[in-house]
C-alpha positions as a Markdown table, in Angstrom:
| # | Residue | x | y | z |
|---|---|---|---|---|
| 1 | Unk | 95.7 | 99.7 | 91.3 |
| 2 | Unk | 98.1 | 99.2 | 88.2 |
| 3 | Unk | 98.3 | 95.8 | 86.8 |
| 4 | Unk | 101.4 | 95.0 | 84.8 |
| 5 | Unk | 103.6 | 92.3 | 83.2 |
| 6 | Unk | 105.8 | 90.2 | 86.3 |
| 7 | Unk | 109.6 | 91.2 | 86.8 |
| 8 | Unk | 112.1 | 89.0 | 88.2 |
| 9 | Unk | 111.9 | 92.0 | 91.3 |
| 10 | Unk | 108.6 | 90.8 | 92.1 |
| 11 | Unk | 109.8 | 87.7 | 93.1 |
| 12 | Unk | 109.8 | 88.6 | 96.6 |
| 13 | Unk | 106.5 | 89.8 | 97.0 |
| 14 | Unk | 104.8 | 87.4 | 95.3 |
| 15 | Unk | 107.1 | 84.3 | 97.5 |
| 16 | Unk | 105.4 | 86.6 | 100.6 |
| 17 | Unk | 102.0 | 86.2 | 99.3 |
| 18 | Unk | 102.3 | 82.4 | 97.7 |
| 19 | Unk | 104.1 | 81.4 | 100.8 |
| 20 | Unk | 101.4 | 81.7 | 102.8 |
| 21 | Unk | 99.2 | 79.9 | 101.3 |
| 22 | Unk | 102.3 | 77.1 | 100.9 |
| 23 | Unk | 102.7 | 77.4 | 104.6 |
| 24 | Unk | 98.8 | 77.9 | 106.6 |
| 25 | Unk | 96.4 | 76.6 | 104.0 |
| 26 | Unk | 95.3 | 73.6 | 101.4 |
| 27 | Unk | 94.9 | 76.4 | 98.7 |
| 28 | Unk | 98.5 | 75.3 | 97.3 |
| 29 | Unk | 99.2 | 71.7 | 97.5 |
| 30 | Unk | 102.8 | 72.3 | 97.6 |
| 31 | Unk | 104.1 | 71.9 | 100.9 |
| 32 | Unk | 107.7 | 73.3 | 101.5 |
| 33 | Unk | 108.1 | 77.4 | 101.7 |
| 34 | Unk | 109.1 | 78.5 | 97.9 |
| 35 | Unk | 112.3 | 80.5 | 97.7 |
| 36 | Unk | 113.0 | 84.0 | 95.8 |
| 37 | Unk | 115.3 | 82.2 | 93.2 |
| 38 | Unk | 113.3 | 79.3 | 92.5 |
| 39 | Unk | 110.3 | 81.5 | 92.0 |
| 40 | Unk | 112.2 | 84.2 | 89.5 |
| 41 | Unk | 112.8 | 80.5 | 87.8 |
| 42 | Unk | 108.9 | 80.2 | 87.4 |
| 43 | Unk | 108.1 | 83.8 | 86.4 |
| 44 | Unk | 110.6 | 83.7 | 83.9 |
| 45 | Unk | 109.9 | 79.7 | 82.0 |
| 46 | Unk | 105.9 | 81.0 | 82.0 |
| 47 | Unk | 106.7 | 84.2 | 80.1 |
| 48 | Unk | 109.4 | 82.4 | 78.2 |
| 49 | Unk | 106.5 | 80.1 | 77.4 |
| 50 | Unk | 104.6 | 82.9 | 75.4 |
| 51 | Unk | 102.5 | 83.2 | 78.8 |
| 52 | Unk | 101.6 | 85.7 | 80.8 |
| 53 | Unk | 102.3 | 86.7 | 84.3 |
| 54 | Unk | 100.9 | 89.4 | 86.0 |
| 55 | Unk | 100.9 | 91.4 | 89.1 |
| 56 | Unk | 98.8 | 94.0 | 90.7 |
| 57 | Unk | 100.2 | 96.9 | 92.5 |
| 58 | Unk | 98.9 | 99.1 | 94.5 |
| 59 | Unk | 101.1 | 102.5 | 95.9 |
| 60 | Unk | 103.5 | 100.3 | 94.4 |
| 61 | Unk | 103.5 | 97.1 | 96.3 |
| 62 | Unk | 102.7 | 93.8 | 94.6 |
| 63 | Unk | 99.5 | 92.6 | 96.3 |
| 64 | Unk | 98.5 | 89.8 | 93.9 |
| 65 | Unk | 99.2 | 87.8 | 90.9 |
| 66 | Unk | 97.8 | 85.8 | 88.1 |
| 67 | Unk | 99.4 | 83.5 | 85.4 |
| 68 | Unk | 99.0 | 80.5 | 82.9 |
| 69 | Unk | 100.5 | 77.9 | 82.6 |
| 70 | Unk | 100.1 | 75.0 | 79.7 |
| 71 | Unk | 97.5 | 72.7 | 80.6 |
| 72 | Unk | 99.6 | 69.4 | 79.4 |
| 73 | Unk | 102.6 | 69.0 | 77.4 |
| 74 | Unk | 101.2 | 66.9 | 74.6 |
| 75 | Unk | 100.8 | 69.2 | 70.9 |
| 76 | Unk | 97.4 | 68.5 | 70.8 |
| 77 | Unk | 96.6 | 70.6 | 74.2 |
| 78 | Unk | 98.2 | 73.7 | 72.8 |
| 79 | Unk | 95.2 | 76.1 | 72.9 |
| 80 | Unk | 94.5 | 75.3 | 76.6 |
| 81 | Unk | 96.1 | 76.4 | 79.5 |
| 82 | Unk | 95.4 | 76.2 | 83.4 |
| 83 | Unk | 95.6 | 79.8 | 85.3 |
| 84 | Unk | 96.2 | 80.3 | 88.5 |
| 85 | Unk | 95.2 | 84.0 | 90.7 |
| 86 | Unk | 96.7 | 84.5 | 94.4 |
| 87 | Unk | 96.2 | 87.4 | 96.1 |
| 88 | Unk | 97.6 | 88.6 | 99.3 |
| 89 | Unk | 95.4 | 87.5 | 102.4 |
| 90 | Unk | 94.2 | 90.3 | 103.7 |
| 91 | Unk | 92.6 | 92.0 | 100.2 |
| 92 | Unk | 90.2 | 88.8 | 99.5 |
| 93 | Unk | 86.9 | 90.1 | 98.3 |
| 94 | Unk | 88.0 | 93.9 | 97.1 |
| 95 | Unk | 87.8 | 93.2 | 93.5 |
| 96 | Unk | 91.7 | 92.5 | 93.0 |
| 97 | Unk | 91.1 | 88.9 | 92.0 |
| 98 | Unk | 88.6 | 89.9 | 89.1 |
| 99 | Unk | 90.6 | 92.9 | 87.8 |
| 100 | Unk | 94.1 | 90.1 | 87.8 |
| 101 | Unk | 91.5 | 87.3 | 85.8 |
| 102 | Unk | 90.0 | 90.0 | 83.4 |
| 103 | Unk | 93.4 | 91.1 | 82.4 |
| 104 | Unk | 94.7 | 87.5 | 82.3 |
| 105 | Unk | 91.5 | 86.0 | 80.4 |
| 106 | Unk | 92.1 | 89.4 | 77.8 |
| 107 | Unk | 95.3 | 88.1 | 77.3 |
| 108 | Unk | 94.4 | 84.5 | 76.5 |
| 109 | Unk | 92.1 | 85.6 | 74.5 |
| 110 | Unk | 94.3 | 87.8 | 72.3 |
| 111 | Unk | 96.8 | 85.1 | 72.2 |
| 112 | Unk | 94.2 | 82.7 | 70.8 |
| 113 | Unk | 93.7 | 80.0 | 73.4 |
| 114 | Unk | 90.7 | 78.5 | 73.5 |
| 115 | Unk | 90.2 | 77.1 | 77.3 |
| 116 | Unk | 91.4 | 78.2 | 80.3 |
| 117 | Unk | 90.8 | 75.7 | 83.2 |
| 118 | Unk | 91.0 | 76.8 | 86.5 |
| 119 | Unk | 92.1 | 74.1 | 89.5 |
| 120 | Unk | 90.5 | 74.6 | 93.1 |
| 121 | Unk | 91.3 | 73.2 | 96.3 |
| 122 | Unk | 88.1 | 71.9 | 98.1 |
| 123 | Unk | 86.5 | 73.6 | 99.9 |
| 124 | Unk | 87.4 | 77.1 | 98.9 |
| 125 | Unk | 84.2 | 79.2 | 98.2 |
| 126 | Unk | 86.1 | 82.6 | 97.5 |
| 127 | Unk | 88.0 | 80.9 | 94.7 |
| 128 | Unk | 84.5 | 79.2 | 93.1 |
| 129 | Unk | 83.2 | 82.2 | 93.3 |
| 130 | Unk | 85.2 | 84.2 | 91.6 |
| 131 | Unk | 86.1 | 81.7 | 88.8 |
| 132 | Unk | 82.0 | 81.3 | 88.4 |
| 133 | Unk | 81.5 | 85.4 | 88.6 |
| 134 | Unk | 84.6 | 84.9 | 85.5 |
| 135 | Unk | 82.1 | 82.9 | 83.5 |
| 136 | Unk | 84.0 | 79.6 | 84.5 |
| 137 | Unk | 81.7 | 76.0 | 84.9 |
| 138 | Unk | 82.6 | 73.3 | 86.9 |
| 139 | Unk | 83.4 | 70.5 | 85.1 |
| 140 | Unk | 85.2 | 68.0 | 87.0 |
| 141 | Unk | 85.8 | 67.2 | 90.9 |
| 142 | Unk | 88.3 | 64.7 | 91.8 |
| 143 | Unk | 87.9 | 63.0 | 95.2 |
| 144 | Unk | 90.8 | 63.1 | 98.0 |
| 145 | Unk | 93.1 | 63.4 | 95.5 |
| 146 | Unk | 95.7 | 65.1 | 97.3 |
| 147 | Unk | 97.2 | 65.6 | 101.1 |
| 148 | Unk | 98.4 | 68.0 | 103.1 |
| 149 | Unk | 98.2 | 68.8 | 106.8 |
| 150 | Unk | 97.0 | 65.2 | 107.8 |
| 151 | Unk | 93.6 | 64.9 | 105.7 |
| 152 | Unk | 92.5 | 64.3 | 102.0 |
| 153 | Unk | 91.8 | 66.8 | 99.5 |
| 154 | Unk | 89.2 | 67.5 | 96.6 |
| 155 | Unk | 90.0 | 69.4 | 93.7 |
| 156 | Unk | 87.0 | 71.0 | 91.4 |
| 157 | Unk | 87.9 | 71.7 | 87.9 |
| 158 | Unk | 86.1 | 75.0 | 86.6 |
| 159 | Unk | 86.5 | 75.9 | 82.5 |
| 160 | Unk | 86.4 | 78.4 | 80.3 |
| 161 | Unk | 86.0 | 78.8 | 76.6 |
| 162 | Unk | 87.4 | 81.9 | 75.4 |
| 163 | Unk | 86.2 | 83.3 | 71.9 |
| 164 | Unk | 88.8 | 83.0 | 69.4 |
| 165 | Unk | 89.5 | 82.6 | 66.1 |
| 166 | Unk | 89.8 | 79.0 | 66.8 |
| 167 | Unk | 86.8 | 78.4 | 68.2 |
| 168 | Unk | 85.1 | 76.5 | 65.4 |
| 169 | Unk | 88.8 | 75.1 | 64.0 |
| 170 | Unk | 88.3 | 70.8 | 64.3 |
């Protein structure tokens, strides 16, 4: 597996694998399919953003991808951002998601942000999982906050502190 900086190429792939989710589950609270253009728009404002985006290959095929996006527009949220990890459905539980987050976190990190907050979908055990195997905590749950497919929607809110030469700024 080779994980690597996103490519306006990849577009494709990752519309296949985000689709999906889009299309058959609650995972993504959007609710229309997501087209190649629009989502070579979103690759390319997150890394124009200073963020990263990353996919993981394997015999070169993009099977998953990870990214951050900021966490809220005002100045004073600069240091935190939200991430985001989908994989394609059929590698769940192979250790793809936690390679994509390592590299992703590593990169925060380096970049000095301080919290990474990770949004999930209620019920979705694979995804608390892995955000609590990544050292995230749940902080938050808010209750039928969203819908899709006829029914309400929880989301958890897990967080991360990452150690950077921020940490102890006021």
């Amino acid at each position: 597996m080779k994980i690597r900086d996103a490519i306006a190429e990849d577009a494709l792939a990752i519309v296949d694998i985000y689709n999906h989710y889009v299309l058959t589950t609650t995972i993504s609270f959007e609710e229309q399919a997501v087209t190649v253009t629009e989502m070579q728009q979103r690759i390319a404002d997150v890394q124009r953003g200073g963020l990263p985006w990353l996919v993981a290959e394997e015999d070169g095929v993009v099977v998953g991808y990870a990214y951050a996006t900021k966490w809220r527009v005002r100045h004073a949220y600069r240091f935190s951002v939200e991430s985001s990890v989908y994989l394609a459905p059929d590698l769940a539980g192979k250790g793809l998601g936690t390679a994509l987050y390592q590299q992703l976190l590593e990169r925060l990190s380096a970049s000095s942000y301080h919290l990474v907050i990770g949004g999930v979908a209620l019920p979705n055990a694979a995804s608390v999982a892995l955000h609590e195997k990544m050292g995230f905590e749940k902080v938050a749950q808010f209750r039928e906050v969203g819908f899709k497919f006829g029914r309400w929607i929880d989301v958890g809110y897990w967080e991360k502190s990452l150690a950077t030469a921020l940490s102890g700024m006021p």
